[in-house]
Every structure is written in structure tokens, then in C-alpha cells.
C-alpha distance (Angstrom), angle and dihedral (degrees) to the residues before:
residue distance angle dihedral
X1 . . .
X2 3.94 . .
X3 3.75 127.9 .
X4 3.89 89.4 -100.3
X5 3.56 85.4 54.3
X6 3.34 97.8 -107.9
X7 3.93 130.1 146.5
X8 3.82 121.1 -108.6
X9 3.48 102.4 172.5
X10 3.54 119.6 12.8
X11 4.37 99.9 -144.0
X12 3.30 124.8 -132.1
X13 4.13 99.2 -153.0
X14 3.64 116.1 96.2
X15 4.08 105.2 -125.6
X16 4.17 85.7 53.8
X17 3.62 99.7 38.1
X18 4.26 82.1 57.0
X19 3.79 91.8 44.0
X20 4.04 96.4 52.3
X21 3.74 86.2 44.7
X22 3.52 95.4 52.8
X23 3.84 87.1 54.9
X24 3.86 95.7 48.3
X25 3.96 86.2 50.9
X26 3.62 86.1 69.1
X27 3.77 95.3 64.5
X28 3.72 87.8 70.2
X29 4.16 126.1 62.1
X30 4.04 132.5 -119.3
X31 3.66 106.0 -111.0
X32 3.89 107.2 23.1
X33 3.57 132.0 107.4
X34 3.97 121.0 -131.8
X35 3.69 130.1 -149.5
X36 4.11 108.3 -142.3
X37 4.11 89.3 -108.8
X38 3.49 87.0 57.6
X39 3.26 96.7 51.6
X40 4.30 96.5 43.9
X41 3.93 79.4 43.4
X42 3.92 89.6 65.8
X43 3.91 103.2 31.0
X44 3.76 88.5 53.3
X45 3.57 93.2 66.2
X46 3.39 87.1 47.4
X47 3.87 104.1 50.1
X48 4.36 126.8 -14.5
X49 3.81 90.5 -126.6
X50 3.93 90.3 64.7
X51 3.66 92.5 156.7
X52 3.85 96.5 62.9
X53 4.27 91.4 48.2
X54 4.19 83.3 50.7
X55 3.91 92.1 49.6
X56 3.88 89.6 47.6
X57 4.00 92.1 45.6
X58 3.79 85.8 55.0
X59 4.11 99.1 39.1
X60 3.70 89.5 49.1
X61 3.52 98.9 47.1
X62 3.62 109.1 -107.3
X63 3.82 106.1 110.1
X64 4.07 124.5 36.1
X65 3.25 118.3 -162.5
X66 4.14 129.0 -164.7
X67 4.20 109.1 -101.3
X68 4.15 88.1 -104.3
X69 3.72 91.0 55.3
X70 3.39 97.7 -125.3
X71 3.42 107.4 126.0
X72 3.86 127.4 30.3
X73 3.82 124.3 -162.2
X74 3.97 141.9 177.7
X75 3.96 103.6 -98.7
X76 4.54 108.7 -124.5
């Protein structure tokens, strides 16, 4: 990761794929609910392929979101 925290190279191991997505988890508070733009809006400044960091937040267990997909939020 950058100094802006921003992605350079998204990594394909395991242990480092779990360690950058613990630090893009932090962009996002405890507590509230995000719409998918909002969440696209903040994982684009983060890396361009937004919608492979968002899959990952969900597979590994950071982010639930509600069966529709309409809201997004960082899992307790």
C-alpha cells in the first residue's frame, strides 16, 4: 500500500491479501449502514478494480451485506 492508502498491487497470497484488507476495513465505521455507491465511492480511491477489493471484504468476512444488496456494512 501507498502513503494515501492506496493499493499498488493487489497480492495474490493469502496472509497479505488478509492484511491489506484489514487496512481497507478501516475506511468504513462500526455501526453504519452503506449504500453500494458508497462503498465503490471509497474502494475506488483505494484501488481501480474496486469490485474485486468489495468481493474480498465480503468472502473474507469483513463486510455483510443484506440478501438484495442494498446495503453493505462492516461485520462486529
Amino acid at each position: 500500500m501507498n502513503e494515501n492508502g492506496g493499493i499498488k498491487t493487489y497480492p495474490s497470497k493469502e496472509k497479505k491479501k488478509i492484511i491489506v484488507l484489514a487496512e481497507v476495513a478501516k475506511n468504513f465505521k462500526l455501526g453504519k449502514k452503506y449504500s453500494e455507491k458508497e462503498i465503490n465511492r471509497v474502494l475506488k480511491r483505494i484501488y481501480d478494480d474496486y469490485a474485486t477489493i468489495r468481493r474480498a471484504l465480503i468472502e473474507y468476512g469483513f463486510i455483510e451485506r443484506s440478501k438484495d444488496c442494498s446495503s453493505y456494512w462492516v461485520k462486529e
